[in-house]
N, C-alpha and C positions, 0 to 999 in steps of 0.2 A: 464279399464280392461286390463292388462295386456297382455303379449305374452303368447299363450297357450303352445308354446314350449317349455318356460323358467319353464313352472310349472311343467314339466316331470323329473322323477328321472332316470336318464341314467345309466342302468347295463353294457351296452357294449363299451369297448374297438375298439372293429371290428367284426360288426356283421354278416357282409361276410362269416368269421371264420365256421359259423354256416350252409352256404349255401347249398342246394344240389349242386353247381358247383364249389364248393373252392378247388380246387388242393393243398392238403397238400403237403411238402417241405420232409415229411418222410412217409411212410407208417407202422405203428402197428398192430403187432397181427395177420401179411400174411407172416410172414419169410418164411414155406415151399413152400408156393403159389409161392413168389418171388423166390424163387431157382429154382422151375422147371419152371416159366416164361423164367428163364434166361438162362438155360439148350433148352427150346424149339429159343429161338432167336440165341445164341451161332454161329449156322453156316454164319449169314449176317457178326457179326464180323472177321470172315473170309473168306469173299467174296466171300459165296459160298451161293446155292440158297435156299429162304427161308424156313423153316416148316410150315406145316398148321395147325393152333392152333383151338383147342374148351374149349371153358369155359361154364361151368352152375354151378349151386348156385339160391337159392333164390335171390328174388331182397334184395338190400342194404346191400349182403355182400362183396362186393369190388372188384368184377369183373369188372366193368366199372375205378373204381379209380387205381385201382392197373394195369389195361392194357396201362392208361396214363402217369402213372409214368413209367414203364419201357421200354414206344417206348421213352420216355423222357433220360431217362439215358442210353439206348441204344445211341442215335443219340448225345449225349455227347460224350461215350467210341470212337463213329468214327470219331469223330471233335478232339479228342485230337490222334488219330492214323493219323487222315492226311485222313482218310477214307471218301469214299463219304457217306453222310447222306441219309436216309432212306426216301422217301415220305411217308404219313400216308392217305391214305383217310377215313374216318370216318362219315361210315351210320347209323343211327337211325331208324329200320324197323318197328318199333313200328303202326305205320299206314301205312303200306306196308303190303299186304298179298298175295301177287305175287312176283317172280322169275322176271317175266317183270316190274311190280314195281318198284322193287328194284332195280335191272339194267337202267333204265331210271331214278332214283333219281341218280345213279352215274352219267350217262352223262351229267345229266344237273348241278351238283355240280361242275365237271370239265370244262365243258365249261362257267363256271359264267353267262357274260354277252353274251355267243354265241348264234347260234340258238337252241331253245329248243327242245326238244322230248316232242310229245304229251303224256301224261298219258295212250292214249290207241290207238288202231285202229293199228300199224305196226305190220311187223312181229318181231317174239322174234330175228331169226338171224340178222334181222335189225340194230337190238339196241344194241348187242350184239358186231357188227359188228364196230358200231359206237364207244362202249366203248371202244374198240382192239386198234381202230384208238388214240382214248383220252390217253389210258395207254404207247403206243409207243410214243407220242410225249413228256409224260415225262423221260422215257425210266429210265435205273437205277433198283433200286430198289425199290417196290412198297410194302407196304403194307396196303389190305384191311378189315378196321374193320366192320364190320356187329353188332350189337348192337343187343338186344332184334330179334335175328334171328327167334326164334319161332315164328312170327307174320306170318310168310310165310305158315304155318304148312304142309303138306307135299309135295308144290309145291316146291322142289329144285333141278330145272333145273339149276339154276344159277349157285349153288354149285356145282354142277357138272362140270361146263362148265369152270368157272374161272383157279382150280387149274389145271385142263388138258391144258390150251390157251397157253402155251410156247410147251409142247410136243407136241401138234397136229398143232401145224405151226402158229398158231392164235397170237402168241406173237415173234419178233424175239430177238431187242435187251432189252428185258426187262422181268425181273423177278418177279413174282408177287407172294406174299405171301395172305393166307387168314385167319384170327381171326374173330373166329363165337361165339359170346356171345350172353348165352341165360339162360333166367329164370326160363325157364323148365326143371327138370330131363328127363321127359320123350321123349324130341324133340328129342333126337338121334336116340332112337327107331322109329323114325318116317321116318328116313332117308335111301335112295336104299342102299342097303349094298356098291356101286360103290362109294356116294358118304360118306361113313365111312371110304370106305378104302382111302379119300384124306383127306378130311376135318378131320376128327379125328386121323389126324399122331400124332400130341402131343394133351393130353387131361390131361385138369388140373378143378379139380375138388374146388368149395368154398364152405365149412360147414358153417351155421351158429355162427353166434359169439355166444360165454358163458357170462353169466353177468361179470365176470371176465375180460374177455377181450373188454368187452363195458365199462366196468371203466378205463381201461387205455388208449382208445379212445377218451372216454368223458372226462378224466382230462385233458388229451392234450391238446385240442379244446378250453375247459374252460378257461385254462389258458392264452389262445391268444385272446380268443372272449369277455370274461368277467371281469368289475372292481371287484380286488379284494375285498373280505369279502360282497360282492352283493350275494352269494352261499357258502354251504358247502360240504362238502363230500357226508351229507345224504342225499342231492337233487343227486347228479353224482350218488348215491350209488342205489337212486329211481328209475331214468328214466332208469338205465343198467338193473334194476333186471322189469320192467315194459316189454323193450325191449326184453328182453331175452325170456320172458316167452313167449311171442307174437309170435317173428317174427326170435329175433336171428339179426337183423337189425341194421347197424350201421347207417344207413338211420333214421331210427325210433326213434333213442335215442337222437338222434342228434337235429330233430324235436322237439320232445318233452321237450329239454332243449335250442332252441329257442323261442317255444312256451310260454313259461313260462318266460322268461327273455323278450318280449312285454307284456306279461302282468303284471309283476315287473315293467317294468317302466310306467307304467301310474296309477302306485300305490305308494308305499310307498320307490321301489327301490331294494325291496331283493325279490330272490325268496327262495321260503320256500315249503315243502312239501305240503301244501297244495294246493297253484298256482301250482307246475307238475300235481296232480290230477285233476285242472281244466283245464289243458292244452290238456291232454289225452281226455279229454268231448269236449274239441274246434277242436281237431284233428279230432275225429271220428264222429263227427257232421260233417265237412269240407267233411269227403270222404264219406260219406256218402250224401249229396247234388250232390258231382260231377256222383256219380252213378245214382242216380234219372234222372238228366241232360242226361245218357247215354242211357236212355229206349227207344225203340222204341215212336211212336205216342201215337197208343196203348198200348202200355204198362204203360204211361201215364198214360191213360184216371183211365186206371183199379185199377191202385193204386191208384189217386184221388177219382173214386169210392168207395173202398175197406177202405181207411183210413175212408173215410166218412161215411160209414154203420158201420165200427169198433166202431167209436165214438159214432154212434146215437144208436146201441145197445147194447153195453158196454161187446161185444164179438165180439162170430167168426159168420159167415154168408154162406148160401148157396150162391153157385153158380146162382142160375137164380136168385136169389135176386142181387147179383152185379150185373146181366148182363140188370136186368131192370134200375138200375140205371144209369150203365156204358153208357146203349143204351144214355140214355135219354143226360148226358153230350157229347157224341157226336156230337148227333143231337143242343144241344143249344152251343158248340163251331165251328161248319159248318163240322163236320168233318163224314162220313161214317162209322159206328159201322159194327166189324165183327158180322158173326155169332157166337151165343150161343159157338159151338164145340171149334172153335179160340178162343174165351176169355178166354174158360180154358185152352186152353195152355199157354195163359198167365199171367195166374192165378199160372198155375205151372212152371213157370219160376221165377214170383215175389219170389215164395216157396224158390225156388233152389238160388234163388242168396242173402235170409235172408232177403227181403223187408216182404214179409208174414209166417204165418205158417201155414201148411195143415194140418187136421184133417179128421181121415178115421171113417165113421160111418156105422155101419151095423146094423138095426133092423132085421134082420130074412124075414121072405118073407113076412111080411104084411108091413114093413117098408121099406126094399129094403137096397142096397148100394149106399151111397152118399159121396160128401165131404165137409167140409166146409172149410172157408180162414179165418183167422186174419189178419189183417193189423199189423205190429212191427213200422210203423210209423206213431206219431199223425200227424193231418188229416194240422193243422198250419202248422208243419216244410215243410210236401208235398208241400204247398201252397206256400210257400216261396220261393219255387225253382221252380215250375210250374208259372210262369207267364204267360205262355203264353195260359194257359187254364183256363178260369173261371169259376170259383163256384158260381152258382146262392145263394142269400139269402135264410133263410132256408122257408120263408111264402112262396115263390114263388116254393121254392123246392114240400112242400108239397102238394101244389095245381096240381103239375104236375103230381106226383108219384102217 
């Protein structure tokens, strides 16, 4: 038997190329973006003190790449001036939903191997106090990037505190810039008007890509990630007009013509429109798992009930029909069933997030108002990602119920 390696037909060049973390050498299709990026930095090139930048955009339209490329060519333009170079600290708030969070994920980035800050219990001036300490010992110029800042939602003490720390005495010889990217339109509205007037001094806005501009994205890419004649146009021409219609995502297109070029090579070597459309089915199967993964306990239970009543009645189901079910997997995984009232909340949360669909019924006053659930996922894929809750056989099921 041969090497199974050797019998794979290899489409990529550099499959990196393809990465969510490949730092292109050029950026496409953000010239305005880049002009006012470079308009809001302009004053550090002159030694004078930072602006406080906001970014929003849906995700994967080049807010995070394009903020890297230009503290990048920034701290170039002052290496070739003789200028002192910029620090960059760079937060991911993404599971951060505190102001104190977030400030203690800085102290403890800066001080590496120091002593750490507990996650909780101090006070906020504590930590605050402590980061004052960590930012003066680098002293210079500072700038902080905040990532996915809407994670915090309307706790921003932080924001507030940072870009005042040089005026209100907290900072002497060091100037601190702050860049708040976020995925939400709506997070600004969410912020004290105190801290709009800091944090939103420059505000640069990122639209969605047009299929147009996801095709000269994805030839780019292509052309560095991919062996030639392994792809044509009308795959690049697929996955932009797929993206577009979606998400607008250069993130997305990108995927999807990774996705497809693994499953090219363990095939015949090319990818062809019909592998992107099964690539798009292995995408949204993927995040879809990860979200199941994301449900409460309960939440859990309720979809593995719900998928399992979907199947066994080849529809939708009342609520106390899940909830005798629901109860019953509880109780045979060690686990405490809510009440009846809780399960339909999470009943209508499955609704809200596309895992079920809800159905409003009204018979008049001899049938009343009720509601019933579908499950939108087979009862298998559930099971595939629930390992850790079992499914009794269906003989033993029935004897229970």
């Amino acid at each position: 038997m041969g090497n199974p390696f050797e019998e794979l037909n290899e489409v990529f060049v550099n499959r990196d190329v393809l990465n969510e973390e490949y730092q292109p050498d050029e950026i496409l299709e953000r010239e305005e973006e880049k002009q006012a990026y470079a308009g809001a930095l302009r004053p550090i090139t002159k030694q004078n003190a930072p602006n406080n930048i906001f970014l929003y955009g849906k995700t994967g339209v080049g807010k995070t790449v394009v903020t890297k490329y230009m503290l990048r060519k920034l701290n170039e333009q002052l290496a070739a001036e003789e200028a002192d170079e910029v620090t960059t600290i760079w937060q991911n708030c993404r599971s951060l939903t505190s102001s104190y969070q977030v400030a203690v994920g800085l102290v403890n980035q800066l001080r590496e191997t120091g002593e750490q800050l507990p996650d909780t219990g101090l006070p906020s001036q504590t930590v605050y106090r402590s980061l004052y300490e960590e930012l003066e010992a680098i002293g210079g110029t500072i700038l902080i990037v905040l990532d996915e800042i809407d994670a915090i939602g309307s706790d921003d003490d932080l924001l507030y505190e940072l870009p005042r720390a040089r005026a209100n005495g907290k900072l002497e010889g060091t100037r601190v810039g702050v860049i708040g990217i976020s995925n939400d339109y709506r997070f600004r509205e969410q912020l004290s008007p105190q801290v709009k007037d800091t944090l939103c001094e420059k505000e640069i806005t990122f639209s969605p890509y047009d299929a147009t501009e996801l095709r000269t994205i994805l030839t780019h890419r292509a052309e560095r990630a991919l062996v030639e004649d392994t792809y044509d146009a009308a795959v690049i021409n697929q996955c932009a007009a797929l993206a577009a219609k979606d998400s607008g995502s250069a993130r997305q297109a990108i995927e999807l013509l990774r996705e497809g070029g693994d499953i090219a090579t363990e095939r015949d070597g090319v990818i062809t429109e019909q592998i992107i459309a099964e690539a798009q089915k292995n995408i949204e199967r993927g995040k879809i798992k990860d979200a199941i993964k994301d449900l409460t306990v309960h939440g859990k239970h309720a979809l593995l009930a719900l998928s399992q009543l979907t199947e066994d009645t080849g529809g939708d189901v009342r609520t106390k029909e899940v909830y005798q079910f629901y109860e019953y997997l509880c109780e045979y995984n060690g686990t405490d069933p809510l009440v009846s009232d809780r399960l339909r909340d999470q009943l209508d949360d499955l609704a809200m997030l596309g895992f079920a669909s809800k159905y409003e019924h009204n018979e008049g006053r001899r049938g009343g108002r009720y509601n019933t659930y579908e499950s939108n996922q087979a009862v298998g894929v559930v099971q595939d990602v629930l390992v850790d809750i079992e499914l009794p056989d269906e003989r033993y099921r029935q004897q229970t119920l």
